[in-house]
VMD Tcl script that draws the C-alpha trace (Angstrom):
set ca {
  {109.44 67.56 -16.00}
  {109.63 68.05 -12.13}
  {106.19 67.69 -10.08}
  {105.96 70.05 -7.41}
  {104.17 68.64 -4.39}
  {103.25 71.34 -2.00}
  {103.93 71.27 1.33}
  {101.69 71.33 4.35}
  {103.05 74.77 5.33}
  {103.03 75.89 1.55}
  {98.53 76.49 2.27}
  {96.43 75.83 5.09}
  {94.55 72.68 5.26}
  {90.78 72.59 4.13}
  {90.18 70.76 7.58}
  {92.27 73.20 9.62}
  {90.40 75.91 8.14}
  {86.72 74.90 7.82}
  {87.44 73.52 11.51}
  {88.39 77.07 12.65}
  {85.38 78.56 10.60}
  {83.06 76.15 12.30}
  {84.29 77.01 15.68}
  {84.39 80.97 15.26}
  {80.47 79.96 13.93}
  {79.24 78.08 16.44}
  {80.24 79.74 19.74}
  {77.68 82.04 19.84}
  {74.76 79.78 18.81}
  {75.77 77.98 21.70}
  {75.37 81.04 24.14}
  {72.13 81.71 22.25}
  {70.98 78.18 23.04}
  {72.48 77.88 26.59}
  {70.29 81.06 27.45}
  {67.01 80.40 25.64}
  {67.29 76.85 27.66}
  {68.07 78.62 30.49}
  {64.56 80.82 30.34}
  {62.70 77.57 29.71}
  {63.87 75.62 32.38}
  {63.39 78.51 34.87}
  {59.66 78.01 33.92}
  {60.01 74.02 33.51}
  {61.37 72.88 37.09}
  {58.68 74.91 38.50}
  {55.86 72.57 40.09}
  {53.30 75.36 38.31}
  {53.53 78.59 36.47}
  {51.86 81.22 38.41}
  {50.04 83.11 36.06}
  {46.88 85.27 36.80}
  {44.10 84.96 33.76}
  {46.31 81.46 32.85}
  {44.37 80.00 35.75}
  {41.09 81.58 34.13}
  {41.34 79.57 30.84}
  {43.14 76.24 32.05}
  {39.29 76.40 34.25}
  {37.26 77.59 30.95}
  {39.24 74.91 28.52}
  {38.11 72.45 31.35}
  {34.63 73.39 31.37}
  {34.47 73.38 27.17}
  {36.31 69.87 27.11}
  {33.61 68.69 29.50}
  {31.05 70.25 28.05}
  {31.94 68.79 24.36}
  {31.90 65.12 25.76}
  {28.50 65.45 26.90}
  {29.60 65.41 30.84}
  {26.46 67.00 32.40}
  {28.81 68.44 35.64}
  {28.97 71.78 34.03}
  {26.10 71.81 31.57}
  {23.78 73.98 34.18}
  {25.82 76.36 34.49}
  {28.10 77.02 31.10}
  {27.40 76.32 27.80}
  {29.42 76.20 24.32}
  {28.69 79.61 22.21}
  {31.23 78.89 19.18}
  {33.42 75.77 18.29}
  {35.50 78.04 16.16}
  {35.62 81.51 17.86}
  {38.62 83.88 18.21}
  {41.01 82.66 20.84}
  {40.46 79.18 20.22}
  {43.86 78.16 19.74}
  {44.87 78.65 23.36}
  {41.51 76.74 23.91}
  {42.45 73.57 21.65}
  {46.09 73.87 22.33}
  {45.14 73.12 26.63}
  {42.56 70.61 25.85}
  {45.25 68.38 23.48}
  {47.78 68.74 26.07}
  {45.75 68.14 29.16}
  {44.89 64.31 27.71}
  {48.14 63.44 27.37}
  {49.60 65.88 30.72}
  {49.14 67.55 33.88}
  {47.13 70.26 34.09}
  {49.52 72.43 35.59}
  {52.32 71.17 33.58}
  {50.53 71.91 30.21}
  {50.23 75.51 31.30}
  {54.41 75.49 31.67}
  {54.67 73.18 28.12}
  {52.21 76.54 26.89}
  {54.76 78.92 28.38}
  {57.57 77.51 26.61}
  {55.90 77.33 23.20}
  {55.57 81.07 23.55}
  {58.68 81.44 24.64}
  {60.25 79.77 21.62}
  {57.61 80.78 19.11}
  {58.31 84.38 20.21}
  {61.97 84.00 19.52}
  {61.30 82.21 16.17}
  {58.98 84.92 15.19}
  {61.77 87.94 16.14}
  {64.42 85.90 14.32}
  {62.61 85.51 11.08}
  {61.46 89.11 11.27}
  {65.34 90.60 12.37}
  {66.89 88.21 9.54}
  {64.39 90.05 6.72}
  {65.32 93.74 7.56}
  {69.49 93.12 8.60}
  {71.98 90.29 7.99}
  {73.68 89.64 11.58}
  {72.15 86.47 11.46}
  {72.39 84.83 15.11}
  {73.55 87.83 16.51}
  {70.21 89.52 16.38}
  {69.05 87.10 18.25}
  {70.89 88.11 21.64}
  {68.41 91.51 21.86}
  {65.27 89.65 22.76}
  {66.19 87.35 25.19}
  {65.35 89.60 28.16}
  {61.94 90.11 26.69}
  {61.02 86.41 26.05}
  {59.05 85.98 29.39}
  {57.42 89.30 29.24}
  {53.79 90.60 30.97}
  {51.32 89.10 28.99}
  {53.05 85.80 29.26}
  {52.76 86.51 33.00}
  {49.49 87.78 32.98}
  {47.88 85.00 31.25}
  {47.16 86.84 28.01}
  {48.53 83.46 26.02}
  {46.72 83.78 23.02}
  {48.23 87.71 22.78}
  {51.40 86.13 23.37}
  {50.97 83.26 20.51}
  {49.43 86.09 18.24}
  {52.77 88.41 18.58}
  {55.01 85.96 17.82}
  {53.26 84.94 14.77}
  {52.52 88.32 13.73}
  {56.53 88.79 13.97}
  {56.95 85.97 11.79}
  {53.91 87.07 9.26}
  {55.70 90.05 8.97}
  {59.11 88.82 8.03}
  {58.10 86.27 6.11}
  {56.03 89.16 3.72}
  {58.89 91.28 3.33}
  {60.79 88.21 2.24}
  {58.33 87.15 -0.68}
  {56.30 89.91 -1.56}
  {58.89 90.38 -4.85}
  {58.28 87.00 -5.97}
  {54.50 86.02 -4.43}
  {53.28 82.58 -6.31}
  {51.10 80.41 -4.81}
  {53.03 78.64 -2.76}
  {53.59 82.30 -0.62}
  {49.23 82.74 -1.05}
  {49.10 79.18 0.45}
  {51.65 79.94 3.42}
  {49.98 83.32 3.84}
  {46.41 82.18 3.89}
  {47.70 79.44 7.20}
  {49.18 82.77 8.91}
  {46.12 84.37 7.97}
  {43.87 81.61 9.74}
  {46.59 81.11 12.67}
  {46.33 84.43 13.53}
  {42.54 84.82 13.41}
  {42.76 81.68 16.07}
  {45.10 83.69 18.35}
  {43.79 87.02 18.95}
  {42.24 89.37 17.10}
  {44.45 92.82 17.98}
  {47.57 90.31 16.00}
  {44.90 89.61 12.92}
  {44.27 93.35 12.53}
  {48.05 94.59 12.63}
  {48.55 91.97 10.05}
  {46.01 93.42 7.84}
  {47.63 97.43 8.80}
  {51.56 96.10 8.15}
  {50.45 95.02 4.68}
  {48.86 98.13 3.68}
  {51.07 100.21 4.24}
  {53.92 97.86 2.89}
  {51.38 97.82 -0.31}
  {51.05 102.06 0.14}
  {54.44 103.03 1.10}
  {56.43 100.71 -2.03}
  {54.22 102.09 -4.32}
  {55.67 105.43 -3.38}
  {59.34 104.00 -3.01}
  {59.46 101.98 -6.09}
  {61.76 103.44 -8.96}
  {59.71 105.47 -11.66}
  {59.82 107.22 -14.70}
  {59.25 111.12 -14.35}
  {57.51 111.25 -17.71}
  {55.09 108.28 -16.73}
  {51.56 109.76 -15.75}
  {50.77 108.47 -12.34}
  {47.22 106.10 -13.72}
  {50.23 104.26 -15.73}
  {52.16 103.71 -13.01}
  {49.43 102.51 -10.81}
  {48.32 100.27 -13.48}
  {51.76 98.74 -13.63}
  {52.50 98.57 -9.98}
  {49.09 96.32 -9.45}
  {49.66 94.09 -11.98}
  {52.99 93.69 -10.41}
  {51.42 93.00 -6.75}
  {47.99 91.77 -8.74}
  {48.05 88.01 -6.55}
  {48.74 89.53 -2.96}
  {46.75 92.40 -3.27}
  {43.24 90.17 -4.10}
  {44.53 87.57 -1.77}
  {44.40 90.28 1.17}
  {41.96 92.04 0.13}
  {39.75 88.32 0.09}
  {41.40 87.54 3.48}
  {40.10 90.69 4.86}
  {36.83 90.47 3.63}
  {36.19 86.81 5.47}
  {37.98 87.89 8.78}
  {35.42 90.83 8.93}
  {32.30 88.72 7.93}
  {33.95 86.19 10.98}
  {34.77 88.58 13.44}
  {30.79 89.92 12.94}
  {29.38 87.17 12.88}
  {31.06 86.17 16.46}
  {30.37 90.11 17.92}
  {26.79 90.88 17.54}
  {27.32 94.17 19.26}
  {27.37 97.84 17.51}
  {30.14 100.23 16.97}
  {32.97 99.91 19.50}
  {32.16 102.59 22.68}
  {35.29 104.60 23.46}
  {36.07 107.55 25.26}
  {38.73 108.93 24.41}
  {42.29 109.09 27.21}
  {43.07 112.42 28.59}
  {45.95 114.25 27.95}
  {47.10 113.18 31.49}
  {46.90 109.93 30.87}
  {48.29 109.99 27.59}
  {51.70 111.23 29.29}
  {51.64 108.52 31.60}
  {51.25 106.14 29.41}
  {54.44 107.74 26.99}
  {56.18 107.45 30.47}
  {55.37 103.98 30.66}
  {56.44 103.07 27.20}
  {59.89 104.59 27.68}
  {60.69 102.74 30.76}
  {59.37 99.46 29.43}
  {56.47 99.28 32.09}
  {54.17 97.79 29.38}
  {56.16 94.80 28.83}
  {58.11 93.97 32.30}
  {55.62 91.51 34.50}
  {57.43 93.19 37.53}
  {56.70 97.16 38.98}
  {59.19 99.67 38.83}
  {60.16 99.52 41.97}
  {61.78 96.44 41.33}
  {64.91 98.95 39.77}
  {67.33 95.83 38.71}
  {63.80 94.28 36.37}
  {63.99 97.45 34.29}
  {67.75 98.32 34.70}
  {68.48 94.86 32.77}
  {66.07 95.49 30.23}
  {66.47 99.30 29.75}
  {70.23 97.93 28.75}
  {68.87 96.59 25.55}
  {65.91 98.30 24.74}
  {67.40 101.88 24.97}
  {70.77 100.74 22.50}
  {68.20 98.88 20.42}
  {66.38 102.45 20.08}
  {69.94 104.12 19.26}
  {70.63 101.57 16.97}
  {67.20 101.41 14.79}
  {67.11 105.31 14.49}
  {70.10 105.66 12.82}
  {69.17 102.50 10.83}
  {66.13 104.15 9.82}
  {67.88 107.18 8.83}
  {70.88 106.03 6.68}
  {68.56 103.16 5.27}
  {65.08 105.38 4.68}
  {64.62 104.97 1.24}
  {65.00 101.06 2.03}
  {61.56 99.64 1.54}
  {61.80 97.43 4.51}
  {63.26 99.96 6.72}
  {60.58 102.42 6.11}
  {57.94 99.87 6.44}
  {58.84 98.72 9.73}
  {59.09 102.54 10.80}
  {55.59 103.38 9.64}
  {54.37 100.05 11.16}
  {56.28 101.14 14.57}
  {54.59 104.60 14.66}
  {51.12 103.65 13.62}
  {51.24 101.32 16.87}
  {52.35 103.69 19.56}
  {50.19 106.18 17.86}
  {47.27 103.66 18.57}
  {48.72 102.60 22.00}
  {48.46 106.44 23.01}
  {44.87 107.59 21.60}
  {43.05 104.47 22.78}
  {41.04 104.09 25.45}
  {41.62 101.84 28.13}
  {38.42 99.78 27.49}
  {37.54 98.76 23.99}
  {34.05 97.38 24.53}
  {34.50 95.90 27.95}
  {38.02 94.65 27.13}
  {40.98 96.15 29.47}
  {44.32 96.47 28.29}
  {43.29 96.95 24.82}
  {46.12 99.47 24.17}
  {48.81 98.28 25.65}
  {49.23 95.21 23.20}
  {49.80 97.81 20.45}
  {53.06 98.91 22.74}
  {54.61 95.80 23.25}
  {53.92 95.32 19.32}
  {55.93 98.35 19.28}
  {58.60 97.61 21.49}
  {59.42 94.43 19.87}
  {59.13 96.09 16.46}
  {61.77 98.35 17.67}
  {64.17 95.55 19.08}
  {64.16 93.87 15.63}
  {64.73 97.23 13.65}
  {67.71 97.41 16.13}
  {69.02 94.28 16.14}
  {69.11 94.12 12.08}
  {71.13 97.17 12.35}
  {74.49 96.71 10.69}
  {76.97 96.26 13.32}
  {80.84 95.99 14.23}
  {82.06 92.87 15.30}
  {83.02 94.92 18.39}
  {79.56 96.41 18.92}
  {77.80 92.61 18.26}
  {79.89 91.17 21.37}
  {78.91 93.70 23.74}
  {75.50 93.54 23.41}
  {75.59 89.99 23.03}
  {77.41 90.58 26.34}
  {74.90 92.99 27.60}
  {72.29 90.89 26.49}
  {73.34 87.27 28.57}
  {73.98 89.45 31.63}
  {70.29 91.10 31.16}
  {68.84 87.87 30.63}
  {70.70 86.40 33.72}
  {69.41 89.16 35.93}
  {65.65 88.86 34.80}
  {65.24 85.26 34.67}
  {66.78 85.39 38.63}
  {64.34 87.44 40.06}
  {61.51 85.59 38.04}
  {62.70 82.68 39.57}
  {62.22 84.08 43.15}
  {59.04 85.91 42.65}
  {57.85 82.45 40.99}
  {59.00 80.47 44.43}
  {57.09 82.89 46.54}
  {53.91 83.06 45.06}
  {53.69 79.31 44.48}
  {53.77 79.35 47.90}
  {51.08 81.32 48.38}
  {48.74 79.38 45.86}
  {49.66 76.15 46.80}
  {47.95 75.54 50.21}
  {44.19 76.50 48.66}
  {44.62 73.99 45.76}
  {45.77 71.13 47.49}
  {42.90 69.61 48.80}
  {39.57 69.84 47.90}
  {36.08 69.45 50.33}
  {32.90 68.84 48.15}
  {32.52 66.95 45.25}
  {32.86 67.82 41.69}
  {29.92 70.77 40.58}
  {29.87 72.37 43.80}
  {29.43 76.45 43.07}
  {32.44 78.33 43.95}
  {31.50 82.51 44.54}
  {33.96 84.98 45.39}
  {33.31 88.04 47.13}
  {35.32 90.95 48.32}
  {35.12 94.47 49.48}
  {38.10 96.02 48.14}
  {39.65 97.03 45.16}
  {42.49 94.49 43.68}
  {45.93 96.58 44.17}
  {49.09 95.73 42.18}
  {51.52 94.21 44.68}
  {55.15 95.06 45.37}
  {57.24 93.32 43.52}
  {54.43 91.63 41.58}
  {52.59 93.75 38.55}
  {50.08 91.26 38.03}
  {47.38 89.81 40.24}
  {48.05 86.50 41.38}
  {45.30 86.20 44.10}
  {43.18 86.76 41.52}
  {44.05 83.10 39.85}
  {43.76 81.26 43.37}
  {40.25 80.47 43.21}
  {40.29 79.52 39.71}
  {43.14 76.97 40.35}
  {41.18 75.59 42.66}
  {38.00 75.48 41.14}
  {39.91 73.48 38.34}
  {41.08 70.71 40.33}
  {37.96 70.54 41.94}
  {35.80 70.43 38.99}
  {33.59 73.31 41.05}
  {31.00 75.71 38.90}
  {32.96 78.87 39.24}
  {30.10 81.40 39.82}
  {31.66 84.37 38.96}
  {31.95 83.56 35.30}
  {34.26 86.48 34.26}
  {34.94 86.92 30.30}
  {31.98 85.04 29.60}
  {29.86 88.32 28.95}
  {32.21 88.60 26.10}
  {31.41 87.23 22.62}
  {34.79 87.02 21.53}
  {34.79 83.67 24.36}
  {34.03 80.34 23.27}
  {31.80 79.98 26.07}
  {28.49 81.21 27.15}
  {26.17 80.94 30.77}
  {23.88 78.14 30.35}
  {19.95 79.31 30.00}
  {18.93 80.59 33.23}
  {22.61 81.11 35.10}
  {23.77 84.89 35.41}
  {26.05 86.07 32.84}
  {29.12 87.26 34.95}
  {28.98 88.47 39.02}
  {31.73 91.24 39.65}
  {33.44 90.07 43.19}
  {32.69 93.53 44.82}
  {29.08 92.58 43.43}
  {29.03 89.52 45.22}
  {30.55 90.41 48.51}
  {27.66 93.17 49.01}
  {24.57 90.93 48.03}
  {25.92 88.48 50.59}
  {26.20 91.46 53.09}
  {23.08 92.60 52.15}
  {21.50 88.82 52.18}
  {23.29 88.31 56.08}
  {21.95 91.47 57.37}
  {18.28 90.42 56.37}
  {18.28 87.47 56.92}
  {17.66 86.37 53.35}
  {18.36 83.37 51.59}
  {21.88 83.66 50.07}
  {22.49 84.93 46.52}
  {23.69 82.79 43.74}
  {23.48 79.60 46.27}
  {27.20 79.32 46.63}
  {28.30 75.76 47.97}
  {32.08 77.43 49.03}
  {32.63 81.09 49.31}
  {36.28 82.45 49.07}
  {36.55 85.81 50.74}
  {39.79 88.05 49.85}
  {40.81 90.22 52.71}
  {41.74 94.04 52.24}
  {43.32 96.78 54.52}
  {42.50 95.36 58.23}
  {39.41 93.25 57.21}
  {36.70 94.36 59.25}
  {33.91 93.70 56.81}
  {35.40 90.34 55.66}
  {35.41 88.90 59.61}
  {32.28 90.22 60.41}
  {30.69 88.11 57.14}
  {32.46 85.43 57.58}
  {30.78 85.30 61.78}
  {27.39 86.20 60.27}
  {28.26 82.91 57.59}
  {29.33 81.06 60.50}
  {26.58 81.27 62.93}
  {23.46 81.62 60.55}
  {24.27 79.93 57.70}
  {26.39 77.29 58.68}
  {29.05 77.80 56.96}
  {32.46 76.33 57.76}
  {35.87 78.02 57.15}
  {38.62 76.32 55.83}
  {42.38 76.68 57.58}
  {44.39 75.18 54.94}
  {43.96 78.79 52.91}
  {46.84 81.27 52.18}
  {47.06 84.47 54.19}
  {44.96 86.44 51.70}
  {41.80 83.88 50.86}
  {39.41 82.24 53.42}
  {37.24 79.66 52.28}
  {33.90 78.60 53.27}
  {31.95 75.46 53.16}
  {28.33 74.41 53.65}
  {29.29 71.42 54.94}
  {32.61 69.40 55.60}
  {32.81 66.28 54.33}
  {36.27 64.16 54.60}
  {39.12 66.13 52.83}
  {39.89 64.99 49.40}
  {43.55 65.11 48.90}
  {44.63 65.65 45.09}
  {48.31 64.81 44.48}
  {50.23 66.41 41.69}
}
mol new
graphics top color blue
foreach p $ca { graphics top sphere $p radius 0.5 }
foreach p [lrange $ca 0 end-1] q [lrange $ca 1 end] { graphics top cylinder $p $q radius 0.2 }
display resetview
């Protein structure tokens, strides 16, 4: 009997092929790499991250480091309320870094581990509503370094990324919950109540309505009366439902034991500003760190966001009676509905609303991205997308160069020695710069009260129980700036002994600065005070005395 022994050319090799596979694989995880790299090393060859509250809580995390080692330098002024309060994971997260780095570096280590946890988090939740895999990927890049990121809000930033990955990772198991799914749920659970507490409580909303809305969806018997059904459908979901329901119970016994105060105080937004803030949704002014004036910002991310909205409606309509679908769309509108009717201060906390909108936004760029796509359609945006990201990251890069500028001639030396009190004063109202959204004058004194170990006088936050720390017994519980710049105007004109007995004022000019020269003479000749050159063009410091310049080297 004759053997046939095929050819080469009779198949295709198994090498030839799996090698072609691989490669037709594997080019676009590249990109994907090559640009999430790119992002982090725009932040990582920086000598700092300019952030504005980031300089606030590398100063605080500091103080409570200090301050739990028994070092007496700040113990007159701050004290520890909570070792376990919310935002303490930002907290622990800068203290472990700053023993083993540089203070400013740990704040760009911090940025990166948002950056990446952020785009872990989308992933996981994109991958459990589509299946384009990698693809999906491509639609957040643009958004990785967003405005809270920018701002400072880090533990907002940690708690959105996590809640993206809570999310997913629910819609994933919730058919077949065992313990090992309680276990991983109750570390979200506790992760989440460590990053912020906004994240914790849209947690607890995505799950109830996922728990509502399947009840609805799930397949049913007409001639079953609706008690039966019920019955059934929690002894189906019998483990996650007491598990959340337990979980819920012990964040709200946490969060009151933390927040002594009453019922939240809101007044509710105007219709006015209600339709600006609709305006600012749609052209992404919630999320971009830069203004609207800077057109090329919000061209480059309009070109994702607005296919990504295209793209998750009709996903949403031909896939409605998908569980997950409809989940994420109830989810979506219960957050802008939230973002709109809030006030803008939730018992003394700004910006409480707009991290319901960028939950939103990001909630829409997964819907989108899960979509089911062409081939065709997946390269452009993926196109789209590495252009976007190219254009953002850019001008991050040079608004990063030019306000490191600014910052870095008031933090490079330092006059008085370690607990000196630091008060800033002005006259005027902080204005959101052009290019720059956020306030970055606003973190120069605090960088410099951190590498001078000074007592920063005007203690902002620390009114707020939600902080880990409190004033000491006896020190005032926070000094608004305006505040302090007229009870020092007041104190000159009388001749009175200074308020809060400030060792170095900082003075922030506004408009043409008449009031902040005519202090600073009044500080001069009566006081003694001595102003420091070595400021940027917005700051001037003053000192009591002048002892040699300390110079601290990065």
């Amino acid at each position: 009997m004759d053997i046939h022994i095929p050819h080469s050319g009779d198949y295709p090799s198994r090498p030839s092929k799996l090698a072609a596979i691989t490669r037709f694989t594997n080019w676009p995880a590249l990109l994907l790499v090559g640009a999430v790299l790119s992002v982090l090393l725009n932040i990582l060859i920086l000598p700092m991250l300019p952030t504005n509250d980031g300089a606030l809580h590398a100063y605080y995390a500091q103080v409570f480091a200090q301050l739990l080692a028994g070092n007496s330098i700040y113990s007159h002024s701050f004290a520890i309320r909570s070792i376990f309060p919310p935002y303490a994971f930002h907290f622990y997260l800068l203290i472990g870094l700053n023993l083993l780095l540089d203070p400013y570096f740990t704040e760009q280590i911090i940025a990166c581990l948002v950056i990446l946890w952020t785009f872990t988090g989308f992933y996981r939740l994109s991958s459990a509503l589509g299946k384009n895999g990698i693809w999906s990927c491509f639609f957040v890049l643009p958004f990785l370094a967003n405005w809270p990121l920018y701002m400072g809000f880090t533990n907002f930033a940690f708690g959105t990324a996590t809640l993206l990955f809570a999310v997913g990772y629910w819609l994933d198991h919730i058919d077949a919950f065992s313990i090992k799914q309680a276990l991983v749920t109750i570390a979200l659970v506790c992760v989440l109540a460590s990053q912020h507490p906004v994240s914790l409580f849209l947690f607890f909303v995505f799950v109830g309505i996922e728990l509502v809305s399947n009840y609805f969806l799930a397949p049913r018997k007409a001639a079953d009366p609706w008690n039966r059904r019920l019955v059934s459908y929690l002894r189906t979901r019998e483990l996650p439902i007491l598990l959340i329901f337990a979980l819920g119970l012990l964040a709200l016994f946490w969060i009151r034991t933390v927040v002594k105060t009453g019922a939240l105080q809101m007044v509710p937004p105007s219709v006015v500003v209600i339709a600006k803030r609709i305006a600012s949704l749609i052209t992404l002014n919630e999320i971009s760190p830069f203004s609207l004036d800077w057109w090329l910002y919000t061209v480059a991310l309009l070109s994702i966001a607005v296919p990504a909205v295209v793209f998750a409606f009709r996903y949403w309509r031909s896939r409605r009676r998908d569980p997950r679908v409809f989940v994420i769309a109830l989810f979506f509108m219960f957050c802008v509905a939230t973002y709109l009717m809030l006030p803008e201060k939730v018992n003394g906390a700004d910006h409480a609303h707009k991290r319901f909108s960028i939950t939103a936004i990001f909630l829409t760029l997964a819907l989108g991205s899960a979509a089911p796509m062409t081939p065709f359609t997946r390269r452009a945006m993926m196109v789209v997308a590495l252009l976007a990201t190219a254009v953002t990251t850019g001008l991050q890069a040079k608004a990063n160069r030019k306000n490191i500028a600014l910052i870095t001639p008031s933090i490079k030396n330092c006059l008085l020695p370690p607990g000196s009190r630091l008060l800033v004063s002005r006259f005027g109202t902080a204005i959101y710069g052009h290019p720059l959204r956020y306030m970055l004058d606003d973190a120069a004194p605090a960088y410099w009260a951190a590498r001078c170990q000074a007592i920063f006088v005007n203690s902002l936050w620390l009114s707020q129980a939600y902080y880990p720390l409190r004033p000491a017994n006896g020190a005032p519980s926070e000094i608004g700036e305006n505040a302090a710049g007229l009870a020092l105007q007041r104190a000159v004109q009388a001749s009175l002994p200074l308020p809060y007995a400030p060792d170095v004022i900082a003075i922030e000019f506004f408009d043409d600065g008449k009031q902040e020269k005519a202090l600073i003479t009044s500080l001069e000749k009566r006081y003694s005070f001595t102003p420091f050159p070595g400021a940027n063009s917005n700051y001037i410091y003053l000192f009591r005395s002048q002892p040699p310049i300390r110079k601290l080297a990065r």
